[in-house]
C-alpha positions in Angstrom: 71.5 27.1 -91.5 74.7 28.2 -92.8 75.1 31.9 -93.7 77.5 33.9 -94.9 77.3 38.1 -94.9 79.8 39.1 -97.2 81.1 42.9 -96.8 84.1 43.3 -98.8 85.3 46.5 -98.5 84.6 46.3 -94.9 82.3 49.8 -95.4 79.8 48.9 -91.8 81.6 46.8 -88.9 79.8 47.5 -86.4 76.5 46.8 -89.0 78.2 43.4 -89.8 78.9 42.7 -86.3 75.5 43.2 -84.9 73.8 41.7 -87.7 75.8 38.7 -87.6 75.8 38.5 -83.7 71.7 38.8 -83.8 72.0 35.7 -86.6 74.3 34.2 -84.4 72.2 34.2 -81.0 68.9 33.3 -83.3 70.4 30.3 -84.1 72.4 30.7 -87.5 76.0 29.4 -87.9 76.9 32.7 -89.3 80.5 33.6 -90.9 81.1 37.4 -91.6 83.5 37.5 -94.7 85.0 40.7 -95.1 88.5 42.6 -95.3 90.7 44.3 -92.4 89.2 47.6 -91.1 91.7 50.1 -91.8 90.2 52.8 -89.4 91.2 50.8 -86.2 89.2 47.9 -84.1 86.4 46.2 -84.6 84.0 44.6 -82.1 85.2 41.0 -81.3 83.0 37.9 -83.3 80.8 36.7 -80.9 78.5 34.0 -81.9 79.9 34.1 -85.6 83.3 34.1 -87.5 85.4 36.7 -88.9 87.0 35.7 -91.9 89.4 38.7 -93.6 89.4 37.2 -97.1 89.1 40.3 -99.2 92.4 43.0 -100.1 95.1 41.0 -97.4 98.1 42.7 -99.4 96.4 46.0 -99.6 99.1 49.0 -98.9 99.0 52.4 -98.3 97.4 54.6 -95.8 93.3 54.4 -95.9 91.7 56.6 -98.3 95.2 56.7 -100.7 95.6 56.4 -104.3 98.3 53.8 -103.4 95.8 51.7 -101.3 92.6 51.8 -104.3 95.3 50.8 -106.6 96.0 48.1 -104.3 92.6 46.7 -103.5 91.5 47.6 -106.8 94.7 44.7 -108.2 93.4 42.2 -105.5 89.3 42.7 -106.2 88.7 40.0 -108.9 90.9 37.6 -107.6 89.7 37.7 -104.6 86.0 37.9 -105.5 86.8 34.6 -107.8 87.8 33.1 -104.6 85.0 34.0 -102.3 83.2 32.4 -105.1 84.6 28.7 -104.4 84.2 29.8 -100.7 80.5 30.5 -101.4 80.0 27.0 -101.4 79.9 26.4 -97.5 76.7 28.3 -97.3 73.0 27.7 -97.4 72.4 31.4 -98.1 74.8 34.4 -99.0 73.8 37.6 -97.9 76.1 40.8 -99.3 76.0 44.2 -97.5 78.4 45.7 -100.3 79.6 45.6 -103.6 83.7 47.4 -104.2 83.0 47.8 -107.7 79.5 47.1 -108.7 79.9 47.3 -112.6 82.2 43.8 -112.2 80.7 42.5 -109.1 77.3 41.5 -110.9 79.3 39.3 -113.1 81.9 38.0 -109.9 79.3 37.1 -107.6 78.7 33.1 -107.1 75.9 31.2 -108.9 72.6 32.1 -107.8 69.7 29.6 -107.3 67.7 31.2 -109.7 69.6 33.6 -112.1 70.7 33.5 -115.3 73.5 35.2 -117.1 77.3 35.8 -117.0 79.4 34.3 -114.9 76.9 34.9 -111.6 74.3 33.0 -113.5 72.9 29.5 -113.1 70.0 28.1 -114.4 66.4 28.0 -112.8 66.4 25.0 -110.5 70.0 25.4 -109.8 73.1 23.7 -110.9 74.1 20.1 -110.8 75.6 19.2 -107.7 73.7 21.6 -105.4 76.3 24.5 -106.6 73.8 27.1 -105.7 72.4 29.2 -103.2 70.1 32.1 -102.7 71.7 35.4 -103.3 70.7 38.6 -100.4 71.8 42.2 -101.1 71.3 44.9 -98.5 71.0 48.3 -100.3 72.2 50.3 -97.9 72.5 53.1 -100.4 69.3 52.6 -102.6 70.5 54.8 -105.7 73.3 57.1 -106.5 72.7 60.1 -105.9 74.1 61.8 -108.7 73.7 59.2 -111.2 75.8 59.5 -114.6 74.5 58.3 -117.7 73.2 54.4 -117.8 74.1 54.5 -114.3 70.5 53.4 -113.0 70.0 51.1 -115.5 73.3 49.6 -114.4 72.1 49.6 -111.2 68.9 47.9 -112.1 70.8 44.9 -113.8 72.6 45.0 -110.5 69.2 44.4 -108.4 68.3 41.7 -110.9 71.7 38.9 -109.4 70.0 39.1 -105.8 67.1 36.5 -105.1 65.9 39.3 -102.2 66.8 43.0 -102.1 66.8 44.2 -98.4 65.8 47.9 -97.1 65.8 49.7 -94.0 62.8 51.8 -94.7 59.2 51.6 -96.7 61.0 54.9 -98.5 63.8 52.2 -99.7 61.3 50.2 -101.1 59.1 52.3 -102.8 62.1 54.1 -104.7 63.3 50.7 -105.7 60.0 49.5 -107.3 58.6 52.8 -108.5 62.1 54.3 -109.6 63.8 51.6 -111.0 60.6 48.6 -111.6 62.5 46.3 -109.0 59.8 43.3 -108.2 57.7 44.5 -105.3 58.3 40.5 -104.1 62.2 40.7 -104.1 62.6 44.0 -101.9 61.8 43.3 -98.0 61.9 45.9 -95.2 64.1 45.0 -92.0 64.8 48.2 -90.1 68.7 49.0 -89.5 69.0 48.1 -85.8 70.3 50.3 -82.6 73.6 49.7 -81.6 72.8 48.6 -78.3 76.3 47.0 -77.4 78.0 50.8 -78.0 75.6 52.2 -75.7 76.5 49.1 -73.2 79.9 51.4 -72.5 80.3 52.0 -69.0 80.2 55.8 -68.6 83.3 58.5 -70.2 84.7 61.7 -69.3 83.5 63.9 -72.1 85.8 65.4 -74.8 85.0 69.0 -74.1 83.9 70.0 -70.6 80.8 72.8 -70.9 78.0 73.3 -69.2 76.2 74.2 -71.9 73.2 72.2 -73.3 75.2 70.8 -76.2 73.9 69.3 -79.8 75.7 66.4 -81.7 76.3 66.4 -85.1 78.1 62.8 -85.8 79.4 60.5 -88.4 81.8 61.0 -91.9 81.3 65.0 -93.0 79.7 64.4 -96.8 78.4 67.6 -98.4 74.9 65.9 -98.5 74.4 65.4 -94.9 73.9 69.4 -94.8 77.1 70.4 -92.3 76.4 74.2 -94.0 73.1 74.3 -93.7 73.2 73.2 -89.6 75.9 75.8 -89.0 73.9 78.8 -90.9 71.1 77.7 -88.5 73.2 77.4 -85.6 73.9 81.5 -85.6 70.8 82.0 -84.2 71.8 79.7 -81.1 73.9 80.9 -78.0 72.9 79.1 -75.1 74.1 75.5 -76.8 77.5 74.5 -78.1 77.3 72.2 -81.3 79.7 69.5 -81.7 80.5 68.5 -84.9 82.3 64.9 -84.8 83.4 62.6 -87.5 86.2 62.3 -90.4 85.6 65.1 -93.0 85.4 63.6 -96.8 85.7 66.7 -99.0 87.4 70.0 -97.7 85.7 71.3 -94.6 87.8 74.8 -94.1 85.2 77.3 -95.2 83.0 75.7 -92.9 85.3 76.1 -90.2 86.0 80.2 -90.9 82.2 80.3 -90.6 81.4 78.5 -87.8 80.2 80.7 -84.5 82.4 80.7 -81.2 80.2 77.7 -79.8 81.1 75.0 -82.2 83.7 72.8 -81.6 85.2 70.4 -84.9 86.4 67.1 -84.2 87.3 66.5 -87.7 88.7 62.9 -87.8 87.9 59.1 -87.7 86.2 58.3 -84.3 85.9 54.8 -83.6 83.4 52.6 -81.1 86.0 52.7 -77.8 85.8 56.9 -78.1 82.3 57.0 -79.5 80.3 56.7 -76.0 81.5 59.7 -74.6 80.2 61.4 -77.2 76.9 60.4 -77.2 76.8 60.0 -73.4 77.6 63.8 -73.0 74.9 65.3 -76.3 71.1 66.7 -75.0 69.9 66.4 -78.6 71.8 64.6 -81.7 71.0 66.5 -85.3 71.4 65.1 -88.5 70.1 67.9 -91.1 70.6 65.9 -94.3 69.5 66.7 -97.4 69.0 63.1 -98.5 69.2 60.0 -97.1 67.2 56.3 -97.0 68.4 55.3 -93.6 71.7 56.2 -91.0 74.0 54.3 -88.9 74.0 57.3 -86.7 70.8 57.8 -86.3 70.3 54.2 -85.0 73.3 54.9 -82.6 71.7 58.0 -81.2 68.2 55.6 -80.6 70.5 52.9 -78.9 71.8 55.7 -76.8 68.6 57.2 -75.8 69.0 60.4 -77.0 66.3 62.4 -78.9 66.9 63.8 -82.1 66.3 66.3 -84.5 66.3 65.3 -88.2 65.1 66.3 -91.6 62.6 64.9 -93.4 63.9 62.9 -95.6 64.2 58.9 -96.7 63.3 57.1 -93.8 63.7 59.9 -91.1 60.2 59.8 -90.6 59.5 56.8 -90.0 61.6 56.2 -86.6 60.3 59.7 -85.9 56.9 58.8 -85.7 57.7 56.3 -83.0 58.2 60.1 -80.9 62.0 59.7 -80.6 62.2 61.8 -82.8 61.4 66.0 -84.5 61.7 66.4 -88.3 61.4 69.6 -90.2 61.4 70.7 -93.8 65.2 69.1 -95.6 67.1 72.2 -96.4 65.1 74.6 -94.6 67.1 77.4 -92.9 64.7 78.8 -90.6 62.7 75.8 -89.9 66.3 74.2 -88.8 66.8 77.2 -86.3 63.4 77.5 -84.9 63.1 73.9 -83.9 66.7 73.7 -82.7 65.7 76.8 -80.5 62.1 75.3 -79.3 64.1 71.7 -77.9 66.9 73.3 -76.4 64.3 75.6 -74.4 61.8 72.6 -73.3 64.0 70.1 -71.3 60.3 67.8 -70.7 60.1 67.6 -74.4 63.8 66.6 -74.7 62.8 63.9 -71.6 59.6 62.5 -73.3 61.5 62.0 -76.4 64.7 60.2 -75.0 62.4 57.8 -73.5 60.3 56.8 -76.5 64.1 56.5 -77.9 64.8 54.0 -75.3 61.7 52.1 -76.0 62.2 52.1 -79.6 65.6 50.8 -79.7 64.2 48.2 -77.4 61.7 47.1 -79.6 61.1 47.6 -83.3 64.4 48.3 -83.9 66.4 45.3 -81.4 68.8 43.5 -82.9 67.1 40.6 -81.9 63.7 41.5 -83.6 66.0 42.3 -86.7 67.2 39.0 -86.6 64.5 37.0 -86.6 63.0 38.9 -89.4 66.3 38.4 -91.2 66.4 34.5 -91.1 62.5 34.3 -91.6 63.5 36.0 -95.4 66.0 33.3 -96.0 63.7 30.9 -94.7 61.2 31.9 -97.2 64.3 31.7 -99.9 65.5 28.4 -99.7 61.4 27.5 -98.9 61.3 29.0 -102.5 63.6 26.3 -104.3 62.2 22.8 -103.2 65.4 21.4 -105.2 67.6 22.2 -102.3 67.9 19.4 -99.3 68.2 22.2 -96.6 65.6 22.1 -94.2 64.1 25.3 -92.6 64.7 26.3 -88.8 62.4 24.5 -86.8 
């Protein structure tokens, strides 16, 4: 089976990489389309291929007007092409959309669509021209939607043959919020990034001896930085780390931070990233919304045990005991339960390995990708029209 996972804006490498690798090793011939990752290295294709086909002439530094102008200039031209290119596959499988109120009308013919210039017909076009269409919703809804946004985002949802989410939250938002067919939305778990935890062991980037807490990944306002440090005065025998690139201005957080914080407020990429995790007792995320996180799945990979709030699908991986929740947004709650795991190192033990066994298990890359290929099984199964036959 040919596949291609198509990630334009290069948003999730090390996603792409292990979903494609997984693909790869279960037997797919996998190539991972995307554009050059402007943050640093990426893991090295193995058992897929890289192609960089998106944004080649792109300038400027990341994150500058200069460089959206730029990819911006290159986006339907290059989607238009990736639409010829779309035509070495069996099965296309996006993981995100630059511009989503164009890309519904950019992306290439689906098997059974209709409309604007994605559209085909049912039973596909002459010439086999078709292929089943895969979305991964990593972010199931805006979350500050303007006006007609939703419904936007609906007609979005309706160019994908199968809508993939990480958590049953995921899926019951996208049928009960915006009427998505229960039968196009499928659950696959976002995997643990079990070849960043492969690192052979790092000096740390602060020496303490303090227990210390990890708070990782881009700062957004919604992932509730304010709300971890108000509950993080109440805490003296931990240092709190707080690691990642900020994306809105972090200095009043920083005046108001106690003596036993430390910032690392930039990009931090997969060769610095072990030492991070290797050296936390206990990784935080207090968001105030969320369906699923990168950095939660890294934290299960490493085998570290977690506090999160309950939100999206937190609870879910925590009921596999890796993991604590408490009430999103609550101050006190926050504080307490940081306070109660940092005082009971056989909790913090019991938790890291049920961790370990999670990220060995339900969420393995490997179970991940077998799930993955039995959906587009299932797809091209769906459209007898095609001459592809099914893995054996």
């Amino acid at each position: 089976m040919r596949v291609h996972v198509v990630d334009p804006p290069a948003y999730t490498p090390p996603y792409d990489h292990a979903l494609c690798g997984a693909l790869g090793y279960a037997g797919a011939q996998v190539t991972l389309v995307t554009s050059r990752f402007a943050y640093g290295p990426v893991p090295p294709a193995e058992g897929y291929e890289r192609r960089e086909l998106f944004y080649r002439a792109a300038l400027g530094a990341p994150g500058s007007r200069l460089r959206t102008v730029c990819r911006l200039a290159e986006h339907v031209p290059d989607m238009l092409r990736y639409r010829h290119l779309a035509r070495e596959a069996d099965i296309v499988h996006f993981q995100w959309l630059s511009v989503q109120h164009l890309d519904g009308h950019l992306l290439p013919p689906r098997r059974r669509g209709s409309g604007g210039l994605a559209g085909g017909h049912a039973g596909g076009a002459p010439g086999g021209d078709t292929r089943p269409l895969v979305l991964t919703a990593h972010d199931i809804l805006p979350r500050e939607p303007r006006p007609g946004q939703l419904a936007a985002q609906r007609r979005l949802y309706e160019r994908f043959d199968a809508i993939v989410v990480h958590s049953e939250h995921g899926r019951a938002r996208l049928t009960r919020e915006l009427g998505v067919e229960s039968e196009r939305v499928h659950v696959i778990p976002h995997g643990a990034f079990a070849h960043l935890a492969a690192a052979a062991p790092q000096p740390p980037p602060f020496e303490t001896d303090k227990p210390v807490v990890l708070c990782f990944g881009l700062m957004r306002p919604y992932k509730g930085i304010d709300l971890l440090l108000q509950a993080w005065h109440e805490i003296d025998e931990a240092e709190l780390w707080i690691a990642g690139m900020p994306k809105f201005d972090i200095s009043h957080l920083r005046r108001a931070a106690p003596a036993n914080v430390r910032f690392v407020p930039r990009f931090i990429g997969d060769t610095e990233l072990p030492a991070y995790f290797q050296r936390a007792d206990l990784v935080v995320l207090p968001y105030r919304e969320i369906d699923q996180s990168g950095v939660l799945l890294t934290a299960l990979a490493f085998g570290k045990p977690m506090l999160l709030s309950d939100v999206g699908g937190f609870p879910e991986v925590a009921a596999t005991g890796a993991a604590r929740t408490f009430p999103a947004g609550d101050v006190p709650a926050l504080s307490a339960a940081l306070g109660e795991l940092l005082s009971d190192p056989a909790a913090l033990a019991a938790m890291a390995e049920r961790a370990r066994a999670a990220a060995a298990g339900p969420y393995s890359w490997d179970e991940i990708g077998r799930r993955t290929l039995r959906l587009y099984d299932s797809l091209i199964t769906l459209s007898p029209e095609k001459s592809i036959p099914s893995r054996p």
